[in-house]
PQR file with spaces between the fields and no chain letter, atoms N, CA, C, O and H, PARSE charges and radii, in Angstrom:
ATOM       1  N    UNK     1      10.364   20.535    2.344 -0.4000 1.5000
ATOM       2  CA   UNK     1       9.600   19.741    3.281 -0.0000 2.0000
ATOM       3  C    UNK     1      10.391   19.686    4.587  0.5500 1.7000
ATOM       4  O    UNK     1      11.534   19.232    4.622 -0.5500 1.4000
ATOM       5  N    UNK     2       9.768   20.148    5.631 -0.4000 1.5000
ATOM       6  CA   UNK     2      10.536   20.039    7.293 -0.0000 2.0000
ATOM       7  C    UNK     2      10.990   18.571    7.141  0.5500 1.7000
ATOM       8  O    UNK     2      10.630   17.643    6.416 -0.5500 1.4000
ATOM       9  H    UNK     2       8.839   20.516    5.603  0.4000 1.0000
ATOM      10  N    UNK     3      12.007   18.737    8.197 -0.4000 1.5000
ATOM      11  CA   UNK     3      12.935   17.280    8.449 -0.0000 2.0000
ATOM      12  C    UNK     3      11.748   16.051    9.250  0.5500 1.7000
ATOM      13  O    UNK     3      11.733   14.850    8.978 -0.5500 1.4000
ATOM      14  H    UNK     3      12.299   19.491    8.785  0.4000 1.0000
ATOM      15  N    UNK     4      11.063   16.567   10.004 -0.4000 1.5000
ATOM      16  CA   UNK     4      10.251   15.613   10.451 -0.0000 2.0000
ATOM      17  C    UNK     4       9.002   14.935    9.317  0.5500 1.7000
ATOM      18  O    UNK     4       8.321   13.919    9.446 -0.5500 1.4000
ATOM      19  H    UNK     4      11.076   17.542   10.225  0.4000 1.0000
ATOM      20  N    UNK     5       9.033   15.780    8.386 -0.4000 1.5000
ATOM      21  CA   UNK     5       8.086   15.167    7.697 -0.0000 2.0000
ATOM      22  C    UNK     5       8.661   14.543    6.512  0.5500 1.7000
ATOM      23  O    UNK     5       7.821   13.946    5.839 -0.5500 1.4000
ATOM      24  H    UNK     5       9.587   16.606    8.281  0.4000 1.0000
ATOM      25  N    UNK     6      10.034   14.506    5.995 -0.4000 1.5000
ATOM      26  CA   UNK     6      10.534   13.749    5.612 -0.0000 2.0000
ATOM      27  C    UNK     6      10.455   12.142    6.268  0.5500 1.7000
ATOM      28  O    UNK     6       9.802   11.156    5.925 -0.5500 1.4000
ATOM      29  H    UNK     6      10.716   14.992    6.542  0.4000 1.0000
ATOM      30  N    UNK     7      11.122   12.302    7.018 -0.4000 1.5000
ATOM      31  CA   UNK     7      11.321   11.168    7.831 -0.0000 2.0000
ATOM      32  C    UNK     7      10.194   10.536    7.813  0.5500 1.7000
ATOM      33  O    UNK     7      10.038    9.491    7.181 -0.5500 1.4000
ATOM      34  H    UNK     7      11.651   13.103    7.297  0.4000 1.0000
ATOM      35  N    UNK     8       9.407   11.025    8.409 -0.4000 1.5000
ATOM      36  CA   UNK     8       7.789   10.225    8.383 -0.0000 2.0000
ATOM      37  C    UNK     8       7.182    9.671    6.648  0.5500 1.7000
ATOM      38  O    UNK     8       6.566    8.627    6.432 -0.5500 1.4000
ATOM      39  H    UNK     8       9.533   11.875    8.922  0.4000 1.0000
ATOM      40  N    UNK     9       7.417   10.288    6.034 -0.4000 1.5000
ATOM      41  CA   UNK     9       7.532    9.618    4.362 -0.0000 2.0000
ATOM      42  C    UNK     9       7.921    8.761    4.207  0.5500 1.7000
ATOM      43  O    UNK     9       7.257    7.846    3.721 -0.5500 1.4000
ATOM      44  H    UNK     9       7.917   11.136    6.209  0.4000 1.0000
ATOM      45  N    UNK    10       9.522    8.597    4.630 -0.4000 1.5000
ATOM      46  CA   UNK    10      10.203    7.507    4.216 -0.0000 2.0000
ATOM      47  C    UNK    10       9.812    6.627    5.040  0.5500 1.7000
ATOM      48  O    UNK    10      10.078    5.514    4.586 -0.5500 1.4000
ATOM      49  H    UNK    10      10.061    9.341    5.025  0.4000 1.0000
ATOM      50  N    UNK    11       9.211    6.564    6.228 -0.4000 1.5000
ATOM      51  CA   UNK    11       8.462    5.539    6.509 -0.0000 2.0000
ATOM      52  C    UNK    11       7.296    4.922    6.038  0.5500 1.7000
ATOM      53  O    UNK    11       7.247    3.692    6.019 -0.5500 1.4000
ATOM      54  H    UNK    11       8.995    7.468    6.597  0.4000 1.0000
ATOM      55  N    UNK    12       6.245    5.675    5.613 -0.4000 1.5000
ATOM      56  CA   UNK    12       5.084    5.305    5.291 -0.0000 2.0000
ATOM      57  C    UNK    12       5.745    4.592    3.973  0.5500 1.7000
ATOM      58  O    UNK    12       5.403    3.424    3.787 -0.5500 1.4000
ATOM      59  H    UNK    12       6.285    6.674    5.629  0.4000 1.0000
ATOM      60  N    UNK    13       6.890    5.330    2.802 -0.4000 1.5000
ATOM      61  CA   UNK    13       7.014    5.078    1.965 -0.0000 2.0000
ATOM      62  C    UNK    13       7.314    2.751    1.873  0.5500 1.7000
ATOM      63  O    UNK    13       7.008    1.795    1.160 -0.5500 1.4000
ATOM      64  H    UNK    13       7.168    6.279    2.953  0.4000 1.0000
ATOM      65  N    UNK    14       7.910    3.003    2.870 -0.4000 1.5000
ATOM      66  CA   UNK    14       8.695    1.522    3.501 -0.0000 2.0000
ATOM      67  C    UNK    14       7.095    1.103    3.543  0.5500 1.7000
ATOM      68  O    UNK    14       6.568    0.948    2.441 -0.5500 1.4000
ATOM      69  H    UNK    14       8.158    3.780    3.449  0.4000 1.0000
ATOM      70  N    UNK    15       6.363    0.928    4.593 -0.4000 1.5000
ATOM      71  CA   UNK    15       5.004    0.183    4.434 -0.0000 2.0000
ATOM      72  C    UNK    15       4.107    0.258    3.251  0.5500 1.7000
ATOM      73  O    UNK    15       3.469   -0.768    3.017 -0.5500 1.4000
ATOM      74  H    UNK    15       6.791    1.054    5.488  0.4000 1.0000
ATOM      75  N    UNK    16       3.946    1.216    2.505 -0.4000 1.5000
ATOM      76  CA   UNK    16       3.875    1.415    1.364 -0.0000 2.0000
ATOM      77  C    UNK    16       4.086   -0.136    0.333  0.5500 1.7000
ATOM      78  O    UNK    16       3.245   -0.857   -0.204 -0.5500 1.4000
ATOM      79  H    UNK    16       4.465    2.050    2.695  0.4000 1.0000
ATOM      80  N    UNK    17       5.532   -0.201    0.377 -0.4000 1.5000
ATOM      81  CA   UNK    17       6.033   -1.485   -0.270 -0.0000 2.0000
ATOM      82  C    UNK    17       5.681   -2.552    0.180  0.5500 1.7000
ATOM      83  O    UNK    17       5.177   -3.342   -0.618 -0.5500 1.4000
ATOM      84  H    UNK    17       6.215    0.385    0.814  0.4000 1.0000
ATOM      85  N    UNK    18       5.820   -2.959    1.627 -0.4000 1.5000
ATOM      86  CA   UNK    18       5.309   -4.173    1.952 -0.0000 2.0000
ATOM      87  C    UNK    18       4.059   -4.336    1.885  0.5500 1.7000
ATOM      88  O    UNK    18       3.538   -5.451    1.852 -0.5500 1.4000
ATOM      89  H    UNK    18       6.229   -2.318    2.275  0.4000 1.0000
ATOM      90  N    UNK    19       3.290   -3.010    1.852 -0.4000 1.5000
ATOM      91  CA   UNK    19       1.611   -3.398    1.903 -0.0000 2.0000
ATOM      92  C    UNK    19       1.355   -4.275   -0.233  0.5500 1.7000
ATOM      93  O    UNK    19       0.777   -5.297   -0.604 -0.5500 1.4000
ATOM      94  H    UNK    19       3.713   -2.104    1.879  0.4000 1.0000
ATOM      95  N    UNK    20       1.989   -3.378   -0.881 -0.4000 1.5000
ATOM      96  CA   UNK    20       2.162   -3.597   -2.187 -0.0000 2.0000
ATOM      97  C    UNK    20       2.943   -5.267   -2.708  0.5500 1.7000
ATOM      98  O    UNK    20       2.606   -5.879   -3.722 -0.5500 1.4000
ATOM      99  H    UNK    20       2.458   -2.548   -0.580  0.4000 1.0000
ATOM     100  N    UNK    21       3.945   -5.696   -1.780 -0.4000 1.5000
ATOM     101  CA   UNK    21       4.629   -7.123   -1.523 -0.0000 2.0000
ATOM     102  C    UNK    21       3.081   -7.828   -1.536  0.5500 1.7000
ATOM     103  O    UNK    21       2.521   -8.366   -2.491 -0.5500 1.4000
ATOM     104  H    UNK    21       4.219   -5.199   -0.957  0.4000 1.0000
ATOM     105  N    UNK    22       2.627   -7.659   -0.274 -0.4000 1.5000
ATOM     106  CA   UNK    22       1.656   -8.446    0.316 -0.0000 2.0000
ATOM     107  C    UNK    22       0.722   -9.053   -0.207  0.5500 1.7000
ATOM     108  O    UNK    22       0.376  -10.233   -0.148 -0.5500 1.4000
ATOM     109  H    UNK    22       3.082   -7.222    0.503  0.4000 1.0000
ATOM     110  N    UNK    23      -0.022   -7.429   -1.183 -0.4000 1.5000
ATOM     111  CA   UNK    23      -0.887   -7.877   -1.981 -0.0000 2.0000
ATOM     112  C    UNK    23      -0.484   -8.121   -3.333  0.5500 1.7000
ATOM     113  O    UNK    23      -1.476   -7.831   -4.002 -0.5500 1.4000
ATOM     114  H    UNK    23       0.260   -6.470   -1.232  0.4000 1.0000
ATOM     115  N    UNK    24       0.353   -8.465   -4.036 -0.4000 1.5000
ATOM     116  CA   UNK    24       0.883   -9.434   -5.036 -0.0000 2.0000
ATOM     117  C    UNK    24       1.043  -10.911   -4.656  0.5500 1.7000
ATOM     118  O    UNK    24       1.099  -11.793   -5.513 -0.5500 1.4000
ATOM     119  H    UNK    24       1.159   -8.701   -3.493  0.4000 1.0000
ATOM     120  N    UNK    25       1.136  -11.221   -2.928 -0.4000 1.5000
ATOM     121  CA   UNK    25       1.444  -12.672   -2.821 -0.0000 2.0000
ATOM     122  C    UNK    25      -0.158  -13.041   -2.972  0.5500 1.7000
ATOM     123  O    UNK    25      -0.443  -14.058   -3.603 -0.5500 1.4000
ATOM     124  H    UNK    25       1.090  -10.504   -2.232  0.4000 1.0000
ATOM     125  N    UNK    26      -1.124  -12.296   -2.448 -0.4000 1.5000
ATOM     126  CA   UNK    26      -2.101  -12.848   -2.059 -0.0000 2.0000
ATOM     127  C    UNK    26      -2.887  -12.866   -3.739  0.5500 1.7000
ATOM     128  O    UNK    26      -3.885  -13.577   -3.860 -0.5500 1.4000
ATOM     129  H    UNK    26      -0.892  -11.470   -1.935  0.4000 1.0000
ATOM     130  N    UNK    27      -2.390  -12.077   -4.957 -0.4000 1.5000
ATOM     131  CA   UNK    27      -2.869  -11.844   -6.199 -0.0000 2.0000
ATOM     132  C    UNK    27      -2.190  -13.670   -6.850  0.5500 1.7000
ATOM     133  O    UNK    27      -2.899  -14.530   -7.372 -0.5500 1.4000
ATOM     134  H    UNK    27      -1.580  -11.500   -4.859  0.4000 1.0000
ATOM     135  N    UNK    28      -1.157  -13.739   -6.663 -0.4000 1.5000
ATOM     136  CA   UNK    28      -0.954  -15.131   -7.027 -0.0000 2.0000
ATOM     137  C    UNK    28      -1.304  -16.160   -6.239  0.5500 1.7000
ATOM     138  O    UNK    28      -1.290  -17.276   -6.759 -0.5500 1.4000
ATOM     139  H    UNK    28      -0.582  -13.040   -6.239  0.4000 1.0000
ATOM     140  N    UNK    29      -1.665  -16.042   -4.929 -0.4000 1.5000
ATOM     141  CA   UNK    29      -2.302  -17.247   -4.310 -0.0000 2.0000
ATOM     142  C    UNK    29      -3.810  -17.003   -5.310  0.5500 1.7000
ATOM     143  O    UNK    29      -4.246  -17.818   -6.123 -0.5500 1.4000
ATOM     144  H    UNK    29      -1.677  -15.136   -4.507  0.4000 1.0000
ATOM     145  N    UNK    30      -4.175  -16.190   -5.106 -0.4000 1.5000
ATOM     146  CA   UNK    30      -5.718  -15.883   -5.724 -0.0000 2.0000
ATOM     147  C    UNK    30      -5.433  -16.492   -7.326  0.5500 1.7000
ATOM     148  O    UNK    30      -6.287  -17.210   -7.847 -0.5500 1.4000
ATOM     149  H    UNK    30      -3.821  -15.528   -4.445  0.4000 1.0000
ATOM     150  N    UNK    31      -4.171  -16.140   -8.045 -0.4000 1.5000
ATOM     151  CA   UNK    31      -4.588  -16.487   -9.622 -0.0000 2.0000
ATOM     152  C    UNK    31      -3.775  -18.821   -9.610  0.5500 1.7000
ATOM     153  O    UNK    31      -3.587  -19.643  -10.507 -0.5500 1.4000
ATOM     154  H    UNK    31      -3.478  -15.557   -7.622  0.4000 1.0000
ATOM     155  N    UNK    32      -3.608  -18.843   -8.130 -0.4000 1.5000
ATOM     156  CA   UNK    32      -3.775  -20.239   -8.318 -0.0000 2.0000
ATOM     157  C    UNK    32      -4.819  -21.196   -8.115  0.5500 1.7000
ATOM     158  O    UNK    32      -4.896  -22.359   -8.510 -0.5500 1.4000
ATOM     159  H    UNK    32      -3.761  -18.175   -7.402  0.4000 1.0000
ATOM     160  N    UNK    33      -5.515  -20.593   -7.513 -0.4000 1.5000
ATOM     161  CA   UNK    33      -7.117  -21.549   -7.888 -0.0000 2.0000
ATOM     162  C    UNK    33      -8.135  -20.390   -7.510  0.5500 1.7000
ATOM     163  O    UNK    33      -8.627  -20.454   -6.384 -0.5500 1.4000
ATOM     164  H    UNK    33      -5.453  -19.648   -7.192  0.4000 1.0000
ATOM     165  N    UNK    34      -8.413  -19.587   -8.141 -0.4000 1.5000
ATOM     166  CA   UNK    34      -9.065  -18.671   -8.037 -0.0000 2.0000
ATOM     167  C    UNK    34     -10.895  -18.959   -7.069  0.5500 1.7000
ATOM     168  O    UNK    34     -11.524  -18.285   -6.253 -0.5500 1.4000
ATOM     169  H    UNK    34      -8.014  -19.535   -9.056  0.4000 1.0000
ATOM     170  N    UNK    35     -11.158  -20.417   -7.816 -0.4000 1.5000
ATOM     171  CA   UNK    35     -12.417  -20.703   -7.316 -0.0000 2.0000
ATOM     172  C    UNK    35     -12.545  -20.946   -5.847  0.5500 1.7000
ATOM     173  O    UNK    35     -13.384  -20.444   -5.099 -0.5500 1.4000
ATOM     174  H    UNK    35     -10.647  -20.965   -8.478  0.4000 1.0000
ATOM     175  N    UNK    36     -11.274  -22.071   -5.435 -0.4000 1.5000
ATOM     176  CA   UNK    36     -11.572  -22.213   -4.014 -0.0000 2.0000
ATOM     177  C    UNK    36     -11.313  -21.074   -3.065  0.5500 1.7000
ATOM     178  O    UNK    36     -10.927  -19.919   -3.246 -0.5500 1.4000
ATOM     179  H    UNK    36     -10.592  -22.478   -6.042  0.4000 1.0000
ATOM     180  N    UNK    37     -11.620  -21.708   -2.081 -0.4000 1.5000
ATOM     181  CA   UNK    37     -12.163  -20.853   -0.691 -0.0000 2.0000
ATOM     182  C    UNK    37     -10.856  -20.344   -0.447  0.5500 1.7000
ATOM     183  O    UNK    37     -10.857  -19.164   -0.096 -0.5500 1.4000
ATOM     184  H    UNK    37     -11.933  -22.646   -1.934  0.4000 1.0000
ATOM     185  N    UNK    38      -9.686  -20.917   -0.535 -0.4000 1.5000
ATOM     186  CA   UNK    38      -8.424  -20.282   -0.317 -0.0000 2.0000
ATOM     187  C    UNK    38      -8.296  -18.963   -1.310  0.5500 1.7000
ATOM     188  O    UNK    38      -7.875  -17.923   -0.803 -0.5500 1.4000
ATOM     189  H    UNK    38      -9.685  -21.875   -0.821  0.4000 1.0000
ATOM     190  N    UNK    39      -8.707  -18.985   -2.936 -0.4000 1.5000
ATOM     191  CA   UNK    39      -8.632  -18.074   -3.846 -0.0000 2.0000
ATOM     192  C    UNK    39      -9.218  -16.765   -3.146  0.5500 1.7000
ATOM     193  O    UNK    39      -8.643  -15.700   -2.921 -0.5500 1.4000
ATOM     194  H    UNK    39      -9.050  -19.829   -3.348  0.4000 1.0000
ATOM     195  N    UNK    40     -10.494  -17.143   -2.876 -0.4000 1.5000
ATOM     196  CA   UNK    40     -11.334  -16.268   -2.884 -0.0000 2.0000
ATOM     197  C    UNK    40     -11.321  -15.489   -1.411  0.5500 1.7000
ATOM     198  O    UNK    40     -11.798  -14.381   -1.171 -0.5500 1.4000
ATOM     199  H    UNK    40     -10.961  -18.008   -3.059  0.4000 1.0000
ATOM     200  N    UNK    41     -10.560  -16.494   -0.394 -0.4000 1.5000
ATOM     201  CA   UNK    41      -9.923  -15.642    0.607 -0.0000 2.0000
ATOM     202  C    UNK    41      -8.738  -14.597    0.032  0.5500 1.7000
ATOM     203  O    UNK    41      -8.843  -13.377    0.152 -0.5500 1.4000
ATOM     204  H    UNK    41     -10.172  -17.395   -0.590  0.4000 1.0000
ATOM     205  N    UNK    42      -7.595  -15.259   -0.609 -0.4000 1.5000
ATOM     206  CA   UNK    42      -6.428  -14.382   -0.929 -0.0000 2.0000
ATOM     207  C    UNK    42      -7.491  -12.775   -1.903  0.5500 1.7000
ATOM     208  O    UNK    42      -7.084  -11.620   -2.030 -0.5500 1.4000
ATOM     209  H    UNK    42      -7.510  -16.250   -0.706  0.4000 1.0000
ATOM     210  N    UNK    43      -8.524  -13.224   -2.280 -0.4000 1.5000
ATOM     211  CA   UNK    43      -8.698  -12.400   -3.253 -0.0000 2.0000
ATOM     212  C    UNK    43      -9.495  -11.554   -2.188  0.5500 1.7000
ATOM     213  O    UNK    43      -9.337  -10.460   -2.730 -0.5500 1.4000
ATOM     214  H    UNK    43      -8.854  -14.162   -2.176  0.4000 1.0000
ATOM     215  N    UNK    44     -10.214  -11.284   -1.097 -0.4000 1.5000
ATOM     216  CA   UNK    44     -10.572  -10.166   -0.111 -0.0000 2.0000
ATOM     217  C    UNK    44      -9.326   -9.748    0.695  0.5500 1.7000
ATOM     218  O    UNK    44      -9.411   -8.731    1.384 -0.5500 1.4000
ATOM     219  H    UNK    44     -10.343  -12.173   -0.657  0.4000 1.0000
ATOM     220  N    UNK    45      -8.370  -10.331    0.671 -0.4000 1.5000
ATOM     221  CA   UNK    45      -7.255   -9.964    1.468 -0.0000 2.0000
ATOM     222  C    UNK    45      -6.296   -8.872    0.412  0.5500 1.7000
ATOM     223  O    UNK    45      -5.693   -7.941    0.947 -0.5500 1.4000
ATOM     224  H    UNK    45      -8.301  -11.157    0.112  0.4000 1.0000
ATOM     225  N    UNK    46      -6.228   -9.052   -0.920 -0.4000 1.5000
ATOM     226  CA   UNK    46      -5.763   -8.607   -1.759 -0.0000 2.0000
ATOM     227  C    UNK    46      -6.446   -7.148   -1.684  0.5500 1.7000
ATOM     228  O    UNK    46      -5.748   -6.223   -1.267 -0.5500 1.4000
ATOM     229  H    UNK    46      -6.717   -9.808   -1.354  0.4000 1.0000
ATOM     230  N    UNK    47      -7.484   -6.954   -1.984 -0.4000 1.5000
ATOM     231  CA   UNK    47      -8.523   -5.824   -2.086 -0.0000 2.0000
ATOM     232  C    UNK    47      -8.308   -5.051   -0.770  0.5500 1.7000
ATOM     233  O    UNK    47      -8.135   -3.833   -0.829 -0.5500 1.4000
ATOM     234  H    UNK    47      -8.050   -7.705   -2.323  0.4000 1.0000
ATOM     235  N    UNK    48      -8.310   -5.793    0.602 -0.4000 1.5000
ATOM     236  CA   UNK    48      -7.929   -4.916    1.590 -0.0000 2.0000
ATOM     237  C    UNK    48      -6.594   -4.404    2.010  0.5500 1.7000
ATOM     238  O    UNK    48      -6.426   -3.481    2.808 -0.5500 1.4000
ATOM     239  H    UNK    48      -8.451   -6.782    0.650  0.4000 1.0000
ATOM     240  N    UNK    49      -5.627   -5.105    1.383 -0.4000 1.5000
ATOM     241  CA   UNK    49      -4.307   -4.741    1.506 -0.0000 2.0000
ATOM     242  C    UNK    49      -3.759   -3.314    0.518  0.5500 1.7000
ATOM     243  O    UNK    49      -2.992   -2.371    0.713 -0.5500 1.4000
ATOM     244  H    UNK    49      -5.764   -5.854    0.735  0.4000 1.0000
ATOM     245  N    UNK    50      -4.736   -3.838   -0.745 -0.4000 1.5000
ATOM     246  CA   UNK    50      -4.905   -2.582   -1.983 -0.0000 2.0000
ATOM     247  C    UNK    50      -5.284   -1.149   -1.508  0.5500 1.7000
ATOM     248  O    UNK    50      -4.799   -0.022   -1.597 -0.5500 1.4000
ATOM     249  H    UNK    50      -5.358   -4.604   -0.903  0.4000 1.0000
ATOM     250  N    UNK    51      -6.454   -1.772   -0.926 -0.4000 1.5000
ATOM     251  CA   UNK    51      -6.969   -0.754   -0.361 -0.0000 2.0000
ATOM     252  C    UNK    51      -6.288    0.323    0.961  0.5500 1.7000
ATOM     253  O    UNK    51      -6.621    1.508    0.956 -0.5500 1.4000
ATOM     254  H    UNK    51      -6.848   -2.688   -0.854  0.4000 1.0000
ATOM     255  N    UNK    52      -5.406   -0.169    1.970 -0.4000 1.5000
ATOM     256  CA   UNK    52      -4.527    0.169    2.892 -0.0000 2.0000
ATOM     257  C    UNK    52      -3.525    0.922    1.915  0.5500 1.7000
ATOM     258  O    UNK    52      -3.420    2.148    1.912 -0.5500 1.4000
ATOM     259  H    UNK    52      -5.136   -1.131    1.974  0.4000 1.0000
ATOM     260  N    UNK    53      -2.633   -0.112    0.897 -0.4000 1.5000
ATOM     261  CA   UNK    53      -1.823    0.955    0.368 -0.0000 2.0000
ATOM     262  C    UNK    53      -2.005    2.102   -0.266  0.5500 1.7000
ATOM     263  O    UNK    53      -1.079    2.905   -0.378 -0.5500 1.4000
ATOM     264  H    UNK    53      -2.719   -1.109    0.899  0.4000 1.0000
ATOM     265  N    UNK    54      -3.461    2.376   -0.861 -0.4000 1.5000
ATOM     266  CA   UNK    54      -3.692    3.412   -1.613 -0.0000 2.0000
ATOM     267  C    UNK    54      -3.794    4.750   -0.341  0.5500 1.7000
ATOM     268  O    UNK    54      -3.404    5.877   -0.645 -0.5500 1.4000
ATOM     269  H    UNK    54      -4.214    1.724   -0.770  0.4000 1.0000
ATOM     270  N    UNK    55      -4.397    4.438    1.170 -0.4000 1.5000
ATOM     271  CA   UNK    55      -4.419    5.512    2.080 -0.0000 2.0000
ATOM     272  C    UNK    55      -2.796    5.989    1.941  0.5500 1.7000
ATOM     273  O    UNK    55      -2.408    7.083    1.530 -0.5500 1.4000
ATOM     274  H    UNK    55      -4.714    3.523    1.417  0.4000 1.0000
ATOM     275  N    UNK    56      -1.765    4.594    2.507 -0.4000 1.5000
ATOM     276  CA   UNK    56      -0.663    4.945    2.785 -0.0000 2.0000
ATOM     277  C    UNK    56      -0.277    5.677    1.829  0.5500 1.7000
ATOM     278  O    UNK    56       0.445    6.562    2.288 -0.5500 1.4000
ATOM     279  H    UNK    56      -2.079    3.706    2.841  0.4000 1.0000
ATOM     280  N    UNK    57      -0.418    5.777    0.479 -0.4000 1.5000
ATOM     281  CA   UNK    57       0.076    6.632   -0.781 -0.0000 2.0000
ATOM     282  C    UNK    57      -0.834    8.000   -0.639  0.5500 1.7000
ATOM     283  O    UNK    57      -0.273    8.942   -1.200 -0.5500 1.4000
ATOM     284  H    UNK    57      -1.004    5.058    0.106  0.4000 1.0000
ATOM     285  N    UNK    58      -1.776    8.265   -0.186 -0.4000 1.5000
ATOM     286  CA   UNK    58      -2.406    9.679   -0.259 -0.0000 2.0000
ATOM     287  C    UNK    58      -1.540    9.944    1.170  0.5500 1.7000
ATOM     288  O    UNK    58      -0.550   10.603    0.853 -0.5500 1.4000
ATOM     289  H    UNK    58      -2.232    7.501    0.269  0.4000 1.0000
ATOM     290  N    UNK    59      -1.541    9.720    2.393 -0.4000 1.5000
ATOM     291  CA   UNK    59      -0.768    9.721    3.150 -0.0000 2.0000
ATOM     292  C    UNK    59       0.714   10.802    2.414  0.5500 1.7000
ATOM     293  O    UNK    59       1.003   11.999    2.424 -0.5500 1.4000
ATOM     294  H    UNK    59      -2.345    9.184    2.651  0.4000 1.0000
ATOM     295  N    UNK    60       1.172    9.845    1.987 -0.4000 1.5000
ATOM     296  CA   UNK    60       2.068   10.393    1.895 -0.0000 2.0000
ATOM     297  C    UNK    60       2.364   11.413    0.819  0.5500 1.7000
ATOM     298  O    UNK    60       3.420   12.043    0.886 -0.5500 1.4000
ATOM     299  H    UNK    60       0.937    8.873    1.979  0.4000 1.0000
ATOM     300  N    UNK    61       1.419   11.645   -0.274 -0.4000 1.5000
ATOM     301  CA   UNK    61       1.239   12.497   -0.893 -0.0000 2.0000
ATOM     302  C    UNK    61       0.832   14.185   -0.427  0.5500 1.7000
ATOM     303  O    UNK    61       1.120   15.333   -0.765 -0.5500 1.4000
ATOM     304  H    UNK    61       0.561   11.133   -0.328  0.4000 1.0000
ATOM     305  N    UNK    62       0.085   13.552    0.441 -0.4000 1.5000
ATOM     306  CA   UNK    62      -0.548   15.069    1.566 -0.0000 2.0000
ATOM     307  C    UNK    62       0.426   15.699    2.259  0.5500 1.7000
ATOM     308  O    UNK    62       0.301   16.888    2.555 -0.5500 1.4000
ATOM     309  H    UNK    62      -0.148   12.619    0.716  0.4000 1.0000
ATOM     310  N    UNK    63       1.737   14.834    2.671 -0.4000 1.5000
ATOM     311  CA   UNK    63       2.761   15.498    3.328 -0.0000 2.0000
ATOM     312  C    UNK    63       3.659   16.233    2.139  0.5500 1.7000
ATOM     313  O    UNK    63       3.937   17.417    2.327 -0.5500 1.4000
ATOM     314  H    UNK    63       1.839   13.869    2.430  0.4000 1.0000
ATOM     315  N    UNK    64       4.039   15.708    1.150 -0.4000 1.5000
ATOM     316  CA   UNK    64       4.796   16.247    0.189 -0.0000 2.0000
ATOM     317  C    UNK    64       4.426   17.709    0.368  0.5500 1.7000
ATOM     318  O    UNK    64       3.422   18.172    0.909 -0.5500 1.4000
ATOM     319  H    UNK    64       3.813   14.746    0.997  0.4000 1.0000
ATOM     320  N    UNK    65       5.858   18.591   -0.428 -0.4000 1.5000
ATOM     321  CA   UNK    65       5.573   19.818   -0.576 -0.0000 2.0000
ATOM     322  C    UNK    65       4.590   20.003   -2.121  0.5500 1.7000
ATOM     323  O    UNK    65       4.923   19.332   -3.098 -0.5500 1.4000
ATOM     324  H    UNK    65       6.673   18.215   -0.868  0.4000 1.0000
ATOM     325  N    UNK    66       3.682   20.725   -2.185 -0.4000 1.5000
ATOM     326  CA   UNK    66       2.819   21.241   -3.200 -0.0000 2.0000
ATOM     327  C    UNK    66       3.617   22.109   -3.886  0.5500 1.7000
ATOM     328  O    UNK    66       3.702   21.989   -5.109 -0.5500 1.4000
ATOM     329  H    UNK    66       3.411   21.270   -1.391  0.4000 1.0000
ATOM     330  N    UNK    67       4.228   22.980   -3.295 -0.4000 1.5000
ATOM     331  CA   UNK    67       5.141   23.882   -4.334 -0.0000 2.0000
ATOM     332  C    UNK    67       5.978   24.751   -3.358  0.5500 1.7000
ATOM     333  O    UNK    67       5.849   24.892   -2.142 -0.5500 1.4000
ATOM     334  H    UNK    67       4.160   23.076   -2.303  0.4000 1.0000
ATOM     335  N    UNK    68       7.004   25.376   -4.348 -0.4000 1.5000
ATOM     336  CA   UNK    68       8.052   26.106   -3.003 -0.0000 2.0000
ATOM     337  C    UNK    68       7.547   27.327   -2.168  0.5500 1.7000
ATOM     338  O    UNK    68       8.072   27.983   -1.268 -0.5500 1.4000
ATOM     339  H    UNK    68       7.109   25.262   -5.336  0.4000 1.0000
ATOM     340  N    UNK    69       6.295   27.392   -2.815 -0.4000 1.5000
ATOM     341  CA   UNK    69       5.985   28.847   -2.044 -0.0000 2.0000
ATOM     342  C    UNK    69       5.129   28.714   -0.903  0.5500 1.7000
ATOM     343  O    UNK    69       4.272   29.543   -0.599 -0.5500 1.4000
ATOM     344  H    UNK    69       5.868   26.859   -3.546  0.4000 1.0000
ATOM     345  N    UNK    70       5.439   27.380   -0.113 -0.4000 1.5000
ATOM     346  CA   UNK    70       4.874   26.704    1.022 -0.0000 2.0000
ATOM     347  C    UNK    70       5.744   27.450    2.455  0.5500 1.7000
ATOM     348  O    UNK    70       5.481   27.077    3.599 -0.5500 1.4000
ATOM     349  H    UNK    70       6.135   26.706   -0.360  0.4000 1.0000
């Protein structure tokens, strides 16, 4: 994998985690009162944060090398 696209990995890889942090805080705000309006906020915030990290993970999957004969 070229040096620049390393680098750019290990970044996405870094947001990656915090997007994944994020939506675990908002999974336990959500599994503390799931019903109220606060739950059910943490719980669309959860889904969109989920949802962000899964790009950032194809993201960074697309840069990886596929095989050495790249």
């Amino acid at each position: 994998m070229p040096e620049k696209y390393e680098e750019i990995v290990e970044r996405l890889a870094a947001i990656e985690e915090q997007l994944r942090d994020l939506a675990y805080d908002r999974l336990r705000d959500r599994a503390r009162d799931p019903d109220s309006e606060a739950g059910q906020a943490a719980n669309k915030d959860g889904k969109r944060l989920e949802q962000a990290r899964r790009a950032v993970a194809k993201a960074m999957n697309a840069l990886a090398p596929m095989s050495t004969d790249d």
